[in-house]
N, C-alpha and C positions, 0 to 999 in steps of 0.2 A: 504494500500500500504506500502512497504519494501523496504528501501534505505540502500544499503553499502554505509559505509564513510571509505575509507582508506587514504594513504600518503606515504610520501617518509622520510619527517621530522620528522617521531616518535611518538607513543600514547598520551604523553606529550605535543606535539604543540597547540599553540592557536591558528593555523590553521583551523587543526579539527574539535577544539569545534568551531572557528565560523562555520564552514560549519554546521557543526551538528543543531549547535540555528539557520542558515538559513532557515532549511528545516523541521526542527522536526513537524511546523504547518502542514506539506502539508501529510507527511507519517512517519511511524515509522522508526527508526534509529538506525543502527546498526554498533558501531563503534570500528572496528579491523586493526590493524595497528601497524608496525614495531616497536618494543621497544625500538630502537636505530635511530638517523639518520642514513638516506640511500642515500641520495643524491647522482648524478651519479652512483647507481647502475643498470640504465636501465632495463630492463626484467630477471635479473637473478633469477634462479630459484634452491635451495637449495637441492641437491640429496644425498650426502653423510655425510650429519649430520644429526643429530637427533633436530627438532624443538620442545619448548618448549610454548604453550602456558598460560597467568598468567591474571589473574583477575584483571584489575585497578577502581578505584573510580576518576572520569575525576573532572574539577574541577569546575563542575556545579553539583555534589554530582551524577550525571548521571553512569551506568555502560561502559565501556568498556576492548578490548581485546588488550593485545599486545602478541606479536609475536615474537620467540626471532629468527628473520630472516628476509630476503629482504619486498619488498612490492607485488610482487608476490604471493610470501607464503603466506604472511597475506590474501590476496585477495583468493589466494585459500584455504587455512584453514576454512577462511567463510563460504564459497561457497557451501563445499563439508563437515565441519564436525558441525560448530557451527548454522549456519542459515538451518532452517528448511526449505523453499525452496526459488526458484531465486526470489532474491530481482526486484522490478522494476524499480531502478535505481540504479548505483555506481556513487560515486562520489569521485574524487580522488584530495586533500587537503583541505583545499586551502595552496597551498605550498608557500614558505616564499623564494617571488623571482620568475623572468617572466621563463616560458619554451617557449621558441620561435626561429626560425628558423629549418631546417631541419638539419642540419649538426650534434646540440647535441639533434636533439630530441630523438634519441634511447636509448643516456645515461641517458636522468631522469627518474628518478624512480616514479615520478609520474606519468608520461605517462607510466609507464612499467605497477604499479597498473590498470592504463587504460583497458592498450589495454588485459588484463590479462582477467577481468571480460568483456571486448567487445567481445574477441573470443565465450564467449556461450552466446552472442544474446542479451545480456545485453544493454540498451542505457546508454550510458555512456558519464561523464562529467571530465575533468579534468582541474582543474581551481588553475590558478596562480595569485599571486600579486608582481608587481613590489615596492621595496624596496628600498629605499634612506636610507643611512648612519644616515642621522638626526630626520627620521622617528619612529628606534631603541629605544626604551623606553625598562628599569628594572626595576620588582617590583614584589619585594618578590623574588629575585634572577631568577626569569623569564621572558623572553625576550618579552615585549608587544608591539602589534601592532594593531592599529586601523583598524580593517577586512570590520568596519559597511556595507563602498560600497563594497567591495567584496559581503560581504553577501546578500546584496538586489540585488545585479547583478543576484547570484544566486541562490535567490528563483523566480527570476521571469524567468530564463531560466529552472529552474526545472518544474516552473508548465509547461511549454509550452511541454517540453519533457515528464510529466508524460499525458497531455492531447492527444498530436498528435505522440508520438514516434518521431525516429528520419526520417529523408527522405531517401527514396529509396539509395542506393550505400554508405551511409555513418555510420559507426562505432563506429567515437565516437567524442568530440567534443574539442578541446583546447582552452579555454579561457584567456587571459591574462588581467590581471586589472591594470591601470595606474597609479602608484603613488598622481599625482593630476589629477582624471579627468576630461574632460570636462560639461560630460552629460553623462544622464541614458541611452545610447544608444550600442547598439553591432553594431561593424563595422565586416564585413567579410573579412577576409584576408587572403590571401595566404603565407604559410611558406617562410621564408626570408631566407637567403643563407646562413647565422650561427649566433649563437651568441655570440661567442666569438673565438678571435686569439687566438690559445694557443700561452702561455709561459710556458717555463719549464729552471725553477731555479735550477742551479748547486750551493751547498753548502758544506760544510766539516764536518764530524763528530771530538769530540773531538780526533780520532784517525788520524785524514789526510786522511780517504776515503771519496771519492764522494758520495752523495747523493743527491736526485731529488725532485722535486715541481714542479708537472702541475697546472699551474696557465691559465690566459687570459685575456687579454685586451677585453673590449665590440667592439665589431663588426661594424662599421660604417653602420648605417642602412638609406641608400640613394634610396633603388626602391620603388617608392610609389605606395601601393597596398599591402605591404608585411605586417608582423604581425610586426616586429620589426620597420618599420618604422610608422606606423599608432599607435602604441603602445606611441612609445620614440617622435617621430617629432609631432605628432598630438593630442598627450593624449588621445586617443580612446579604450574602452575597445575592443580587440577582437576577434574573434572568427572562427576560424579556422576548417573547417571540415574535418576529416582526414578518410581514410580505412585503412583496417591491409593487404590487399593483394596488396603487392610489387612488383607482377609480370609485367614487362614492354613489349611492344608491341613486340609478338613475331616474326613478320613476317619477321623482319631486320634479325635476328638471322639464319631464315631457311635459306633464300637468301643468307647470309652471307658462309652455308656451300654448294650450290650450285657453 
């Protein structure tokens, strides 16, 4: 068996390579991914430049690919030039920081990696970790973070989806990992209403023009049941199942022109 590992936070993350040491026991591994942070670049896709891809040594002495463009690209460059055929899973980070509610779900590029390799039938994982300020460790000038429960989060939801696929009407799958959590358990929960208010910072260039910073305060996450709140209120890892078809109940719409 055949797993893409891509991302949103670049060849470089210790993201990645955990996922990668998650899963390497279960299938072979194959890890391509954006050379740069991508973060909020959601599903965009690369038409009028020329993409580069470059050979890296990860730093488990492991091969991978970076991609000098979105996580898209990455995901499709895989797919269609580097991997011999469809992988039986993707898996997209584990990215550094939760993707949860629906509001920013389109703008991460982790769920863009997702749903990139879900459109051709691929069962697909996209798995985040919640991040505290104090949690942030440097060494050797790289940003270290203890993945371990991520990672056993997600070899044991790997093996279930490389054993049963995933269930009828569902695409692909969003997991969120809690900072501290409680227990080895996946809660299922329904996307939360955002995760973040924007702010957007007016500042001055040394010349007196305006310029902008979209920024966001964290979201008050109060409906219980949601991702963000079983996430943040209950330390729960979990798990969200989403479809790529957005089409809503069309029958208001006929009526509507009647």
């Amino acid at each position: 068996m055949k797993a893409l590992i891509s991302n949103d936070d670049g060849i470089t993350s210790s993201g990645i390579l955990a996922s990668k040491k998650a899963v390497e026991n279960l299938c072979d591994t194959y890890v391509i991914a954006p050379e740069t942070q991508q973060s909020g670049i959601g599903h965009a896709l690369t038409l009028f430049e020329p993409l580069r891809v470059n050979k890296y040594t990860l730093r488990d002495g492991s091969p991978g690919y970076g991609v000098s463009g979105t996580p898209t690209d990455a995901v499709t460059i895989g797919l269609f030039e580097i991997m011999d055929e469809k992988p039986d899973i993707m898996i997209s980070g584990i990215n550094v920081g939760f993707n949860i509610g629906k509001a920013e779900l389109t703008t991460s590029g982790t769920i863009g990696a997702a749903i990139e390799a879900a459109t051709f039938g691929i069962p697909t994982i996209a798995i985040s970790q919640e991040v505290m300020r104090d949690d942030i460790k440097f060494e050797n000038g790289q940003v270290k973070i203890d993945f371990d429960f991520a990672g056993k989060m997600l070899n044991k939801l790997t093996k279930i989806v490389l054993k049963k696929g995933l269930p009828e009407g569902i695409d692909l799958l969003n997991v969120n990992v809690p900072a501290d959590p409680l227990d080895e358990e996946f809660e299922v929960a329904k996307l939360g209403k955002r995760m973040y208010c924007p702010v957007v910072q007016q500042r001055l260039d040394p010349r007196g023009k305006p310029y902008y910073w979209i920024d966001g305060e964290p979201y008050e996450f109060d409906e219980p049941g949601s991702d963000g709140y079983e996430l943040r209120k209950k330390q729960k890892t979990t798990i969200t199942p989403l479809k790529i078809d957005l089409t809503a109940d069309m029958n208001p719409l006929k009526e509507w022109f009647d």
